[in-house]
C-alpha positions, 0 to 999 in steps of 0.5 A, a space after each residue: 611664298 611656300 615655305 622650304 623644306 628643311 634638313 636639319 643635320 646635328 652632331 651628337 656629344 656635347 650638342 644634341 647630346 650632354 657632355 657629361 650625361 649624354 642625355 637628349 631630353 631637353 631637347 625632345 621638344 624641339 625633335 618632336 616638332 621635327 618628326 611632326 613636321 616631317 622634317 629629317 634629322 640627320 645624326 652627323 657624328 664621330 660615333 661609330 654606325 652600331 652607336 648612332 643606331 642605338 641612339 636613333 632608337 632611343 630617339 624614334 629616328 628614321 634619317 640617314 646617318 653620317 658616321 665617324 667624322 664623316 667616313 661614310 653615310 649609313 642610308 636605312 632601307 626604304 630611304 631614297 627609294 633604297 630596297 636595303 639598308 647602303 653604306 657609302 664610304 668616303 674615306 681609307 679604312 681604319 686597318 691603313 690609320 692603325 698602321 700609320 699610328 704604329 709607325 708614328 709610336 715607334 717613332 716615340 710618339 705617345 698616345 693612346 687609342 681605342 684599339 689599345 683601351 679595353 672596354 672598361 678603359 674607354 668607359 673610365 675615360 669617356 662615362 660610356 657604359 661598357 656595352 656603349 664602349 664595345 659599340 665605339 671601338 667597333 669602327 671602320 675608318 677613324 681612331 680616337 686618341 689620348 695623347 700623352 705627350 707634350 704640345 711640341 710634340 703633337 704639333 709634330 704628330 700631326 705634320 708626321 699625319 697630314 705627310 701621310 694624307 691624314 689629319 688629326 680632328 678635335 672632338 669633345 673629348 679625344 683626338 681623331 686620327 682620320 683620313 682626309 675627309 669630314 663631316 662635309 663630305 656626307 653633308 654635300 652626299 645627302 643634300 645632293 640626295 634630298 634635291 634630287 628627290 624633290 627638285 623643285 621645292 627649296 631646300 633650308 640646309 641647317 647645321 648644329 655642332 659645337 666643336 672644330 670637327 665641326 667646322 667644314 658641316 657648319 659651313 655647309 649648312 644655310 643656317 650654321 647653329 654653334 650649339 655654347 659647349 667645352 670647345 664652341 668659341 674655337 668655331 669661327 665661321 666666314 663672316 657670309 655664313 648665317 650663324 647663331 650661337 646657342 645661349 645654353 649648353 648642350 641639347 638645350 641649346 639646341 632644343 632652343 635653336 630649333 624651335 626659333 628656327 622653325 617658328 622664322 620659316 614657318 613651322 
């Protein structure tokens, strides 16, 4: 039997990227299987497209990518027979999440948001440099938060945003606040390219991430990795899905994970 064609489709902090380094070197061996084998990684994350296209630079990848928890699909010229470079949206613009957060801060809820913080502010909280921090503030959907009230009162900040077709999503390090669409959206989008690109060859969808927002990509996914990290025992998965937990942290994990998953399908 012909082995399938796989996708492999990974979040970035804390699973294919340190939590606290944001360093990808221990899994460049696993990545240089992948580039050898032809396979794409697609880089599924809540940064911003000017910070996932640094860090596809860094790492020679030529994959289309899925940006802010899901908001759009960035698709590189020349990709999907594409003369230049597309980018698909999925969800309400950033302008309509600002403001709803105004409303909901004069409603005297605390919080603090990358369009409140400076540069050296989003650095201090998050140990992205300062040029890393004006590419994450550069957004078109989302809006990472700090939340400086209490629990009793989140529970309510976030009923004020489902009322108002938004959702609050847990991250490695902030709060989300985010129109109603996820990581998922732009995983369906893409499998539906990749098959309809080659039609008869079996496709393997795998999945890597190690936090809630992760969930909806996860279980998309034929083979769901949780990659061990600060929030992986809060992914809980339907008990038909295929997952496996990472037994290290972060890219290495990760790293691990790949490389027994391509030696199972033949690779």
């Amino acid at each position: 039997m012909p082995k399938p064609r796989l996708i492999v489709f990974s979040d970035l902090d804390g699973t294919l990227l340190d939590h606290e380094s944001y360093d990808w070197s221990p899994a460049r061996p696993a990545i240089e299987r992948l580039a050898a084998s032809d396979i794409p990684v697609v880089l599924n994350s809540s940064k911003t497209i000017g910070e996932i296209r640094e860090v596809r630079e860094r790492m020679g990848n030529e994959a289309p990518f899925i940006v802010e928890n899901g908001a759009a699909v960035v698709i590189p010229p020349n990709c999907f027979e594409s003369p230049g470079e597309q980018v698909i949206r999925f969800g309400a613009p950033r302008r309509e999440v600002l403001a709803l957060l105004a409303e909901l801060r004069n409603e005297g809820f605390e919080f603090s948001g990358f369009a409140d913080m400076t540069a050296a502010e989003i650095t201090r909280h998050s140990r992205l440099s300062e040029a890393q921090a004006e590419l994450a503030r550069d957004r078109i959907a989302t809006e990472p938060l700090l939340w400086l009230g209490d629990e009793d009162s989140l529970a309510v900040f976030r009923q004020k945003l489902e009322a108002a077709n938004c959702r609050l999503v847990q991250g490695g390090r902030f709060l989300h606040a985010m129109g109603e669409f996820d990581k998922a959206d732009g995983v369906r989008f893409l499998l539906k390219k990749y098959r309809e690109q080659n039609p008869v060859c079996r496709l393997v969808a795998i999945a890597l991430g190690d936090s809630p927002n992760d969930q909806h990509m996860l279980e998309q996914a034929d083979v769901a990795v949780i990659v061990r990290g600060v929030h992986s025992e809060n992914v809980v998965l339907p008990s038909q899905s295929r997952a496996i937990r990472s037994l290290k942290a972060g890219p290495g994990g990760w790293n691990d994970c790949i490389l027994n998953l391509l030696i199972e399908y033949g690779y």
